[in-house]
C-alpha positions in Angstrom: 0.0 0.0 0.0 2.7 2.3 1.3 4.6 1.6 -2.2 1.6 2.5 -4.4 1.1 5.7 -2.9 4.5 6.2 -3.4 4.1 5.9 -6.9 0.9 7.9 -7.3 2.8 10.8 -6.0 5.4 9.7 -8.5 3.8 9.0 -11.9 0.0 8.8 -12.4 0.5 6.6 -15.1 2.6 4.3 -13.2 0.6 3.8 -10.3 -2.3 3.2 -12.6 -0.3 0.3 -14.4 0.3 -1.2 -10.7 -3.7 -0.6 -9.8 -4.4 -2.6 -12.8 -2.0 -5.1 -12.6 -3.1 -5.5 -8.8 -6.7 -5.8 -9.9 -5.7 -7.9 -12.7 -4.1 -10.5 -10.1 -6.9 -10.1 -8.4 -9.4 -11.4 -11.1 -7.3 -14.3 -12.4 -6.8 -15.8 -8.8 -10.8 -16.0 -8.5 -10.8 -13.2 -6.1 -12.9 -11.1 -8.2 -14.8 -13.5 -10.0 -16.7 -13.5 -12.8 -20.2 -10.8 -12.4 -18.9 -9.0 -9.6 -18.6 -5.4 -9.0 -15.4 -3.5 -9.0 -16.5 -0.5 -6.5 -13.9 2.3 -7.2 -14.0 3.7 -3.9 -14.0 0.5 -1.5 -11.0 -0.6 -3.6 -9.6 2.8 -3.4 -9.8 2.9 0.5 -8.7 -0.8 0.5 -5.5 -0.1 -1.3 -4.4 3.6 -0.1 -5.4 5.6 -3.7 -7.3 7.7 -4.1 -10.8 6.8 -6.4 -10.3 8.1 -9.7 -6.9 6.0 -9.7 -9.3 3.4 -9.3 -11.0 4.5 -11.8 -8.1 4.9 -14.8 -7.2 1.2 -13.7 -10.3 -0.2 -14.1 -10.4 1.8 -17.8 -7.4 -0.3 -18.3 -8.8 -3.5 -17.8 -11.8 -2.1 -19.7 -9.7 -1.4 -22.8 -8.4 -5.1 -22.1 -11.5 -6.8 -21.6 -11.4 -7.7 -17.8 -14.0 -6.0 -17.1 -17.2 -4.6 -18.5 -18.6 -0.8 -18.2 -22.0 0.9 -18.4 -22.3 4.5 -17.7 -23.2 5.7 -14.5 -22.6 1.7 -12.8 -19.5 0.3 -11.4 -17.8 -1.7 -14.0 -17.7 -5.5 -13.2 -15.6 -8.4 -14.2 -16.3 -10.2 -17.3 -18.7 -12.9 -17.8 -19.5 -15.1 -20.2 -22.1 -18.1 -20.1 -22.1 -21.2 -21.4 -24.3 -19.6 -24.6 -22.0 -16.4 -25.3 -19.3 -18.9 -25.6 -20.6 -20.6 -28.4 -21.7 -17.9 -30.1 -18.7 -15.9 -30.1 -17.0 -18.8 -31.4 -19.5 -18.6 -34.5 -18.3 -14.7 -34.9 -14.7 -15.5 -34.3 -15.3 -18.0 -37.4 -16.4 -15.6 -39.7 -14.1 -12.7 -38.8 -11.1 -14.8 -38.8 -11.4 -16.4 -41.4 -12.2 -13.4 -43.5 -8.7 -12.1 -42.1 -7.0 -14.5 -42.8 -8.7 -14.8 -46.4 -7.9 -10.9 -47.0 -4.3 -11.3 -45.2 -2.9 -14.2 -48.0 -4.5 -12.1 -50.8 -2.4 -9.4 -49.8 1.1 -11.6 -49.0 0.9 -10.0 -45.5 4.1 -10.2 -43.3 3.1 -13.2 -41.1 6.8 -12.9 -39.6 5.0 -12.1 -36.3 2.3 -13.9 -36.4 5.6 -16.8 -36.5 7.3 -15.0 -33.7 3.9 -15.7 -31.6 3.7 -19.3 -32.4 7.1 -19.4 -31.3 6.6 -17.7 -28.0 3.2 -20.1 -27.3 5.7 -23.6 -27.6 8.1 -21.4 -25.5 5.7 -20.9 -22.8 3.7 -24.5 -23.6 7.1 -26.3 -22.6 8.0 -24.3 -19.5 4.2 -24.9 -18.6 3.7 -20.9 -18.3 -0.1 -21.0 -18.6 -1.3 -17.0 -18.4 1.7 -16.2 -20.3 0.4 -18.9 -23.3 -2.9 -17.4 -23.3 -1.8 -14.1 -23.4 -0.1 -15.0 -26.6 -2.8 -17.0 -28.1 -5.0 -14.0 -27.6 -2.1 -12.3 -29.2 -1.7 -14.3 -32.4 -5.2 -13.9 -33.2 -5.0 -10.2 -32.6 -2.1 -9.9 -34.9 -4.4 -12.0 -37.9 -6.9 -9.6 -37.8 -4.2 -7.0 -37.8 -2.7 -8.2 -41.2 -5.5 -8.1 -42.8 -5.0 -4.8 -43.3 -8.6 -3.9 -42.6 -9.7 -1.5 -40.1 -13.1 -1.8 -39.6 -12.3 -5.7 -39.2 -10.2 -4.8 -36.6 -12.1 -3.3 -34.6 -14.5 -5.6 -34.7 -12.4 -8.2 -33.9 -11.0 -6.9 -30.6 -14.8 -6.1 -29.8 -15.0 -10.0 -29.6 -11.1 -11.3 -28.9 -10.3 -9.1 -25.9 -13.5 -10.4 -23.6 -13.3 -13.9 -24.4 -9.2 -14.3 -23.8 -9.9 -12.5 -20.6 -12.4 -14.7 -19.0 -10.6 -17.4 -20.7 -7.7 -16.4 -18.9 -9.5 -16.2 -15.4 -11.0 -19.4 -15.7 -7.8 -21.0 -16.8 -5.2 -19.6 -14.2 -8.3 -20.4 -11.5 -8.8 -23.9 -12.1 -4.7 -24.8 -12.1 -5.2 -25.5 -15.8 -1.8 -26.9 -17.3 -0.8 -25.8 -20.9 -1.3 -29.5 -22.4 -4.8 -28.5 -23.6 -2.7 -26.6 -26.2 -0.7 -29.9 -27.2 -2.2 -30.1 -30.7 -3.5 -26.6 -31.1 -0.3 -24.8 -31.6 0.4 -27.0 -34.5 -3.4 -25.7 -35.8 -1.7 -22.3 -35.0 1.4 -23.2 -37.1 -1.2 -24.5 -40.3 -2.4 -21.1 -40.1 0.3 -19.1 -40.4 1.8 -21.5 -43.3 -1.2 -21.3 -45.0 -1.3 -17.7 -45.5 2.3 -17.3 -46.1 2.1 -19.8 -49.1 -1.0 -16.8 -50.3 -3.8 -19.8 -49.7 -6.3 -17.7 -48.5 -9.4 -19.5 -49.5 -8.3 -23.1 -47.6 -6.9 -20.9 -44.7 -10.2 -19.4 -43.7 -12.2 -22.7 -44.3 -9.5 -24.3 -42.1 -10.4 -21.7 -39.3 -14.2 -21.7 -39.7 -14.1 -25.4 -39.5 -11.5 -25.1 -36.4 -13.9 -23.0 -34.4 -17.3 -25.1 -35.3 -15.2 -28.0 -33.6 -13.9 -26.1 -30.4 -17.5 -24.9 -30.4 -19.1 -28.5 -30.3 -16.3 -29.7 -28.4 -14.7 -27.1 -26.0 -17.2 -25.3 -23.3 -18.1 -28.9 -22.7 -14.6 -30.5 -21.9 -13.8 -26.8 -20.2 -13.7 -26.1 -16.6 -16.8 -25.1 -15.5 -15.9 -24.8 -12.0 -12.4 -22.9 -11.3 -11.7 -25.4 -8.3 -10.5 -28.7 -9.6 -7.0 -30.0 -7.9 -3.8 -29.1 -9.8 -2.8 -31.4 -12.3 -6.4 -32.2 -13.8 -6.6 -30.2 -17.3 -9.4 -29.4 -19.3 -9.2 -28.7 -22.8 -9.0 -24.8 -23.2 -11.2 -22.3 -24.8 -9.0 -21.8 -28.7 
């Protein structure tokens, strides 16, 4: 406490990073779970700050899709059911598949989309679970990305950012392991081979059929309560 209002005499922007990071902790340990309300000014007498540093950490999480905002409400941590899940996978079909379509038509620079797969099997071998997700989040950010359209974009991070968040805090909460991803980073690997050789067509037929399967398959075989022992894995949200 005494450190972070150190800092917010320091840097605003710094002790905001810490707030979020704090509240970020928070979240993926189960803490905050899922629903609950992030009340700027209990947190803000909990942790020493004062509110509206709260308030600029919680807009980071926002921006990151942690947690959810309406105006005039306190903003609360994502949530997804068992229904939004499914569905999203149905957007995530069509919108990455069109990017990756539009990305091979264009012989887009998948050199970082390579440099993610990389750092997945990095973090899959040292069994560094958040830090996987965070780059499987990443890698399909970066597809959208080289598509090279805006609007597609936008769109995209309107659906990515939520569901790698609450994927995230269901993962690190249940102990999950990073062997769910065993056979998924070499689908991750297809996809990036596919658009480098300018295959566009079979690439985003490849993903749509990808994400029908993890939508049949994966909210199912998925946690569904964050409290098994350590060692039990369930296949992950893709």
């Amino acid at each position: 406490m005494a450190k972070l209002k150190k800092l917010e005499a320091a840097s605003g922007s710094l002790v905001k990073s810490a707030l979020a990071n704090r509240l970020r902790d928070e979240i993926s340990s189960g803490a905050l779970p899922p629903g609950v309300r992030i009340i700027e000014g209990t947190w803000g007498r909990k942790l020493g700050v004062a509110q509206g540093s709260i308030r600029e950490a919680i807009n980071l999480l926002a921006q990151e899709g942690f947690v959810t905002k309406v105006s005039g409400r306190s903003a609360r941590v994502v949530s997804l059911n068992e229904q939004d899940v499914l569905h999203l996978y149905e957007i995530r079909g069509a919108i990455e598949g069109l990017a990756a379509r539009l990305a091979a038509a264009r012989q887009a620079d998948v050199a970082k989309l390579q440099q993610i797969v990389d750092a997945m099997r990095r973090a899959s071998r040292k069994n560094r679970t958040a830090d996987l997700v965070d780059a499987d989040r990443e890698f399909h950010l970066e597809l959208c990305r080289i598509s090279d359209n805006p609007h597609l974009v936008e769109h995209a991070g309107r659906v990515l950012l939520p569901f790698f968040a609450f994927a995230r805090i269901r993962i690190i909460a249940s102990k999950q392991d990073t062997s769910a991803w065993d056979r998924d980073l070499e689908a991750h690997q297809r996809v990036v081979d596919l658009v480098r050789e300018g295959e566009g067509e079979v690439a985003e037929q490849y993903i749509r059929r990808a994400m029908a399967r993890f939508a049949e398959t994966a909210y199912s075989n998925w946690e569904k309560t964050p409290t098994r022992s350590k060692g039990k894995s369930r296949r992950a949200p893709e």
